[in-house]
LOKEPA-580558 format. One record per residue (C-alpha): x, y, z; residue in one letter; residue number from 1. Coordinates in steps of 0.25 Angstrom, whole numbers, padded with zeros to 4 digits. Layout:
N
{px: X	py: Y	pz: Z	aa: A	i: NUM}
...
***
This chain:
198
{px: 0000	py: 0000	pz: 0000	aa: X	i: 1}
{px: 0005	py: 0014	pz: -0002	aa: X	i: 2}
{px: 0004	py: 0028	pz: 0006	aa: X	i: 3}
{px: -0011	py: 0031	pz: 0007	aa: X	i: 4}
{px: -0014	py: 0016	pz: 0010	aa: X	i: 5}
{px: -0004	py: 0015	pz: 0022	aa: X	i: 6}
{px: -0010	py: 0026	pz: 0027	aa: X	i: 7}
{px: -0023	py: 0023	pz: 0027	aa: X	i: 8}
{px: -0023	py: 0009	pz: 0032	aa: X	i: 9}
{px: -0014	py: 0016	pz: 0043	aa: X	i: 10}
{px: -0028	py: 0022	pz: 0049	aa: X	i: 11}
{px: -0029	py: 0035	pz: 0056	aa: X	i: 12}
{px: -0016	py: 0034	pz: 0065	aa: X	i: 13}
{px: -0006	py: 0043	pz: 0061	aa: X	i: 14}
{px: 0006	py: 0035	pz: 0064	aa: X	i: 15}
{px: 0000	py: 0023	pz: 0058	aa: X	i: 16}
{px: -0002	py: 0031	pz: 0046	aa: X	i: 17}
{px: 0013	py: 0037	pz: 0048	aa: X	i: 18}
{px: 0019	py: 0024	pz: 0049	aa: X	i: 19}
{px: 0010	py: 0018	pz: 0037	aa: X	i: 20}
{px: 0016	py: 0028	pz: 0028	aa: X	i: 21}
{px: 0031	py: 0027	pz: 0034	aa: X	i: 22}
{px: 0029	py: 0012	pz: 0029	aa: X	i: 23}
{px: 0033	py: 0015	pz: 0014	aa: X	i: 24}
{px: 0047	py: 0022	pz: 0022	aa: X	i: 25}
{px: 0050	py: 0013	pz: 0033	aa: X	i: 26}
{px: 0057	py: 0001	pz: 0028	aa: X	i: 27}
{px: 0063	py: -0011	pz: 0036	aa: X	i: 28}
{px: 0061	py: -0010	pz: 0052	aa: X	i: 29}
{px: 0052	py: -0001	pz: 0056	aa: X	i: 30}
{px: 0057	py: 0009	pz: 0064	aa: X	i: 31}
{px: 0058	py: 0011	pz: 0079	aa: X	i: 32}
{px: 0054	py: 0022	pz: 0086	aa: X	i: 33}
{px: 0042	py: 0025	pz: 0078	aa: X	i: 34}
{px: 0029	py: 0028	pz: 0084	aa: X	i: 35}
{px: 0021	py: 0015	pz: 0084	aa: X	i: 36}
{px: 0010	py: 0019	pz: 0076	aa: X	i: 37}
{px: 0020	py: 0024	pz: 0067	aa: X	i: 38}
{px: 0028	py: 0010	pz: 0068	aa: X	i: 39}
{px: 0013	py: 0003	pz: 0067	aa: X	i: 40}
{px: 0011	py: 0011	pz: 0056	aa: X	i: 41}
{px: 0024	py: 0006	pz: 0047	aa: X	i: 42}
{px: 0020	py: -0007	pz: 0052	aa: X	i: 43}
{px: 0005	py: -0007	pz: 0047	aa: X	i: 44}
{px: 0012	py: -0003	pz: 0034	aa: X	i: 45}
{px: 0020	py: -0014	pz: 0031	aa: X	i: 46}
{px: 0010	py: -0024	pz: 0036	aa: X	i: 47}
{px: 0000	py: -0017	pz: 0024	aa: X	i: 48}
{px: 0010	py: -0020	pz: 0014	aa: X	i: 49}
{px: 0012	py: -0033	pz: 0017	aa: X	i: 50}
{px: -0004	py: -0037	pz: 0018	aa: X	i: 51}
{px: -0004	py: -0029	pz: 0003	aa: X	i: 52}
{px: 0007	py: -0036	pz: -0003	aa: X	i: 53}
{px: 0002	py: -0049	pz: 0001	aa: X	i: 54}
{px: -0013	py: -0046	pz: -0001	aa: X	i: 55}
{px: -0021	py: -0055	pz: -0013	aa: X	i: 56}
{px: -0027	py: -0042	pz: -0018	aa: X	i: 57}
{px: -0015	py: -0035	pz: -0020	aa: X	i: 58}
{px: -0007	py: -0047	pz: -0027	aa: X	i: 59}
{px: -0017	py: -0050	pz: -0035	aa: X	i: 60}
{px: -0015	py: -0034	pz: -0039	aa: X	i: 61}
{px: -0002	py: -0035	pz: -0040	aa: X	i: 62}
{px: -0005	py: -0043	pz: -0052	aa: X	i: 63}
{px: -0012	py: -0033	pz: -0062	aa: X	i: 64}
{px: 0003	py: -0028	pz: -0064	aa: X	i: 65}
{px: 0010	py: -0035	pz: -0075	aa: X	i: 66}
{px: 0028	py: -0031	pz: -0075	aa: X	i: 67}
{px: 0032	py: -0024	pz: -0074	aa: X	i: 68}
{px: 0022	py: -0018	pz: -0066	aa: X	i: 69}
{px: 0020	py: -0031	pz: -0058	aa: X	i: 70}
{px: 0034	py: -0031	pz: -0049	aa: X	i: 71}
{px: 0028	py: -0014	pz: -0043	aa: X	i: 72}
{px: 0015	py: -0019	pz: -0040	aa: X	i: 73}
{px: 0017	py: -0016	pz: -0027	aa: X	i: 74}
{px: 0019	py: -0002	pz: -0029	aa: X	i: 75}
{px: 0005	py: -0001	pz: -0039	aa: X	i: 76}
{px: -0003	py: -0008	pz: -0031	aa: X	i: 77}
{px: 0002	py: 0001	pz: -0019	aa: X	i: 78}
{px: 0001	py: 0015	pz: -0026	aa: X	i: 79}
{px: -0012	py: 0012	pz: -0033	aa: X	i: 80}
{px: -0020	py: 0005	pz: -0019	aa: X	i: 81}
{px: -0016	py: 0021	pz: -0015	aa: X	i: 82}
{px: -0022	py: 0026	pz: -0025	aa: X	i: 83}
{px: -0035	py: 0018	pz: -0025	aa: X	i: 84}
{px: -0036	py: 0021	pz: -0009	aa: X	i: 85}
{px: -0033	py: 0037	pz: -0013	aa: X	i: 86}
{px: -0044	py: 0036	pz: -0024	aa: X	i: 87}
{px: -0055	py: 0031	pz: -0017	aa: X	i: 88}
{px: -0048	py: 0035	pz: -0003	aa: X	i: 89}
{px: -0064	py: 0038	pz: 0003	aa: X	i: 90}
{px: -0068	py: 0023	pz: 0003	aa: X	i: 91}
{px: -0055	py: 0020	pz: 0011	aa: X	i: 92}
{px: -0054	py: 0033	pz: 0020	aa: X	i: 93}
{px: -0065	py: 0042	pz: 0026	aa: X	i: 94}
{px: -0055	py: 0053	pz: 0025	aa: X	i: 95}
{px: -0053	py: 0060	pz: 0011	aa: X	i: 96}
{px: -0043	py: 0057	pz: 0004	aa: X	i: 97}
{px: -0036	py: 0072	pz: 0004	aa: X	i: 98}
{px: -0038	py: 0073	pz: 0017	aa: X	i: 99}
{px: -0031	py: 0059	pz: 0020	aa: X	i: 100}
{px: -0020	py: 0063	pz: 0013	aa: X	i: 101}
{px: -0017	py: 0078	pz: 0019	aa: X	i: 102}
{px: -0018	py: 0071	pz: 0033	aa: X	i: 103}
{px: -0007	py: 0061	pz: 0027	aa: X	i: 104}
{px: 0001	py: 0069	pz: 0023	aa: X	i: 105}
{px: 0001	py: 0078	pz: 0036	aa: X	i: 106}
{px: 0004	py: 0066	pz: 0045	aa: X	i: 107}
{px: 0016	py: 0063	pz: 0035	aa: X	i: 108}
{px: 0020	py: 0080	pz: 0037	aa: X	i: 109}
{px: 0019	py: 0079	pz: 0053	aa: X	i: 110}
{px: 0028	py: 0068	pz: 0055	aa: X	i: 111}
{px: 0037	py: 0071	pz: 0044	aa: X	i: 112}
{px: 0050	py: 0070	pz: 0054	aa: X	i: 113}
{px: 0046	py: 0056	pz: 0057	aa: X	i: 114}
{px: 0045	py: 0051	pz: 0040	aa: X	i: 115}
{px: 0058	py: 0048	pz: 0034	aa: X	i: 116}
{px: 0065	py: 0054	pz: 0023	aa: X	i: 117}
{px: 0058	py: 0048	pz: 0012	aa: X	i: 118}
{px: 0046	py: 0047	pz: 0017	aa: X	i: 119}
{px: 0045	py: 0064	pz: 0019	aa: X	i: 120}
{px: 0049	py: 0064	pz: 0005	aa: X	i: 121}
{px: 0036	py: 0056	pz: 0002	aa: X	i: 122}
{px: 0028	py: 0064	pz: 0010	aa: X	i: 123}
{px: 0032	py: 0076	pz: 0003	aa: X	i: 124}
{px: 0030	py: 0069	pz: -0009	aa: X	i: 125}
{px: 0016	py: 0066	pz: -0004	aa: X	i: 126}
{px: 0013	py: 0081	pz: -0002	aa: X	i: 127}
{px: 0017	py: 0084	pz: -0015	aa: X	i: 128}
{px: 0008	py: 0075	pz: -0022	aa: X	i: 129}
{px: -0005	py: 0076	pz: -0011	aa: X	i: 130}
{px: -0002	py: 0060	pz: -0007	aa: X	i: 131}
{px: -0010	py: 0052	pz: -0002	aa: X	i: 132}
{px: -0022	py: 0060	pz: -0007	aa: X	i: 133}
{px: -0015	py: 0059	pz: -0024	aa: X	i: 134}
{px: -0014	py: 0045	pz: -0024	aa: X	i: 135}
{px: -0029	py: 0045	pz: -0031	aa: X	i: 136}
{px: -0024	py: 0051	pz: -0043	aa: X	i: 137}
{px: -0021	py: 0041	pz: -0052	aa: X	i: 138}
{px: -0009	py: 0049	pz: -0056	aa: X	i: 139}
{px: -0002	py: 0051	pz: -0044	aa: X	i: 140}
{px: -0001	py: 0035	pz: -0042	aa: X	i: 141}
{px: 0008	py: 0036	pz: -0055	aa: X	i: 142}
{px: 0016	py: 0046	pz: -0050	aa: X	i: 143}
{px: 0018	py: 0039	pz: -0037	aa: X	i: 144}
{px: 0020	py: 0026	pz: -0044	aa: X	i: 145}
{px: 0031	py: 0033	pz: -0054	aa: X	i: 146}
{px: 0037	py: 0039	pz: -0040	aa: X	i: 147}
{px: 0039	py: 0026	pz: -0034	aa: X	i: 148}
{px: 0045	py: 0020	pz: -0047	aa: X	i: 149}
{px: 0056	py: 0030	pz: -0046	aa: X	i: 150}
{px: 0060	py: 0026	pz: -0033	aa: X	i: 151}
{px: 0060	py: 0011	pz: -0037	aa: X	i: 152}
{px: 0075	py: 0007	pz: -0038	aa: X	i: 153}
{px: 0072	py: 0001	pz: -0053	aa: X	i: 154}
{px: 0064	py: 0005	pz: -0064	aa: X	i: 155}
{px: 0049	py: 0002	pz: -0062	aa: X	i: 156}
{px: 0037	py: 0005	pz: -0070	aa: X	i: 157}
{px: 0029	py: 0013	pz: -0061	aa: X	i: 158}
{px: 0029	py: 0024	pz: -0068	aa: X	i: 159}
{px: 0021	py: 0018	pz: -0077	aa: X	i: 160}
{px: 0011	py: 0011	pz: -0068	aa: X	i: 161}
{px: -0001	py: 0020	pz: -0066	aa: X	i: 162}
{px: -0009	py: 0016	pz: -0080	aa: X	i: 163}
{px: -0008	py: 0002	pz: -0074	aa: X	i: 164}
{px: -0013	py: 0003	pz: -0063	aa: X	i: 165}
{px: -0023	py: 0011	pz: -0069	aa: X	i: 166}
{px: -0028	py: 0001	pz: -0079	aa: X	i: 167}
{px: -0029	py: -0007	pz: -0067	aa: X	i: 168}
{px: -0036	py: 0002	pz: -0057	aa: X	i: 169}
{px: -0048	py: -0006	pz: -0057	aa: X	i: 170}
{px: -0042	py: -0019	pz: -0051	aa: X	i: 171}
{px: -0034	py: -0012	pz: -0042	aa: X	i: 172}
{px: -0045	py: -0005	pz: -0037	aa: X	i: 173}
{px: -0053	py: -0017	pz: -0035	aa: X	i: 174}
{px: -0042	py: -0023	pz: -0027	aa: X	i: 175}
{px: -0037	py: -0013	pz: -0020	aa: X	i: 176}
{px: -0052	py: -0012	pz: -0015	aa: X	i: 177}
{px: -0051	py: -0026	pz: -0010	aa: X	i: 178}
{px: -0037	py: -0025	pz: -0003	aa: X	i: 179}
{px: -0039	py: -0014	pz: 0002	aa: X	i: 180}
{px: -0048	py: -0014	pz: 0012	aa: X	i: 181}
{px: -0043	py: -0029	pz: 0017	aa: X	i: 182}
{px: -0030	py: -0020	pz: 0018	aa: X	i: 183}
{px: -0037	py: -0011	pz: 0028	aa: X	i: 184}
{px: -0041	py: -0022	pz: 0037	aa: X	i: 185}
{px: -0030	py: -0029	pz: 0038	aa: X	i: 186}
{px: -0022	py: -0013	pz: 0043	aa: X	i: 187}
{px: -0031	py: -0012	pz: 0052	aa: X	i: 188}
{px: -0032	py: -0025	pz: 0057	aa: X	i: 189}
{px: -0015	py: -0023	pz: 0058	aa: X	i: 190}
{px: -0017	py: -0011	pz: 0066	aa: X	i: 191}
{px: -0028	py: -0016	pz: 0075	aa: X	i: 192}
{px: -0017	py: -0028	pz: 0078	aa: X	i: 193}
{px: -0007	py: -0019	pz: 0082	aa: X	i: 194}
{px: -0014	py: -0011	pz: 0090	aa: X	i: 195}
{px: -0020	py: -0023	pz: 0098	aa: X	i: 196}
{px: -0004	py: -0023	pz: 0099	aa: X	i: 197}
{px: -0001	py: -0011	pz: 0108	aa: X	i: 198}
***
């Protein structure tokens, strides 16, 4: 899942929310000396990709992308879920979707001393193009996907993914509308475990 999913499957908490978006920054041992919903937060994270990765839905996916699309399907299937949760954000959220976004990004802005590096330069990169709230425009995805593509230590085609994913808009939909909400059940379900923890 990408940025705007993290989050919302995070729920309300801030550092929840903070350590879901740390997730795509943090690599290896999570950190000590982090708050604990911050820590949970990273934690939830990777426990989200690893029931995506895995899920029947989303393999069976992965398999509308022929090479050399096939091996950065991960990355699609990532990118456009985001989009399809930003598009129709009102059947997922009973906050709008702008108004999710600004909040976001001033979360992001309040504990920018606590981001590393690379993450305050997406932030700002976020700011720049109104992320979260942009993902719903078709076009922004193909930008986002052509960023990520230059930071790919080979050459990939991403730059010229978007008319795919389009021409397959209607399947991803449909599945992305099955997985998603199993995915919800099973981030709140891991929350509710860990706090039956403390």
């Amino acid at each position: 899942m990408n940025h705007l999913a993290h989050a919302v499957l995070a729920g309300p908490d801030d550092d929840l929310i903070l350590g879901g978006l740390l997730g795509d920054f943090v690599h290896g041992p999570v950190p000590t000396g982090l708050r604990r919903g911050v820590e949970r937060g990273i934690r939830l994270h990777r426990a989200i990709d690893v029931y995506t990765d895995g899920h029947p839905v989303v393999v069976e996916l992965r398999r509308l992308f022929d090479p050399p699309f096939r091996r950065y399907a991960g990355i699609l299937l990532d990118i456009w879920f985001d989009h399809l949760l930003a598009r129709d954000f009102a059947r997922w959220s009973n906050t709008p979707l702008a108004t999710y976004s600004e909040a976001l990004l001033a979360l992001l802005r309040r504990h920018a001393t606590e981001l590393p590096a690379d993450m305050r330069g997406f932030v700002a990169y976020m700011q720049r193009n109104d992320l979260p709230a942009a993902y719903a425009d078709a076009a922004m995805i193909g930008r986002a996907l052509a960023g990520v593509g230059t930071r790919l230590s080979r050459a990939n085609p991403l730059h010229e993914a978007l008319p795919l994913l389009l021409e397959r808009d209607a399947a991803l939909r449909e599945g992305f509308e099955a997985f998603f909400p199993q995915l919800q059940t099973f981030a709140r379900a891991w929350l509710a475990d860990m706090a039956a923890r403390d």
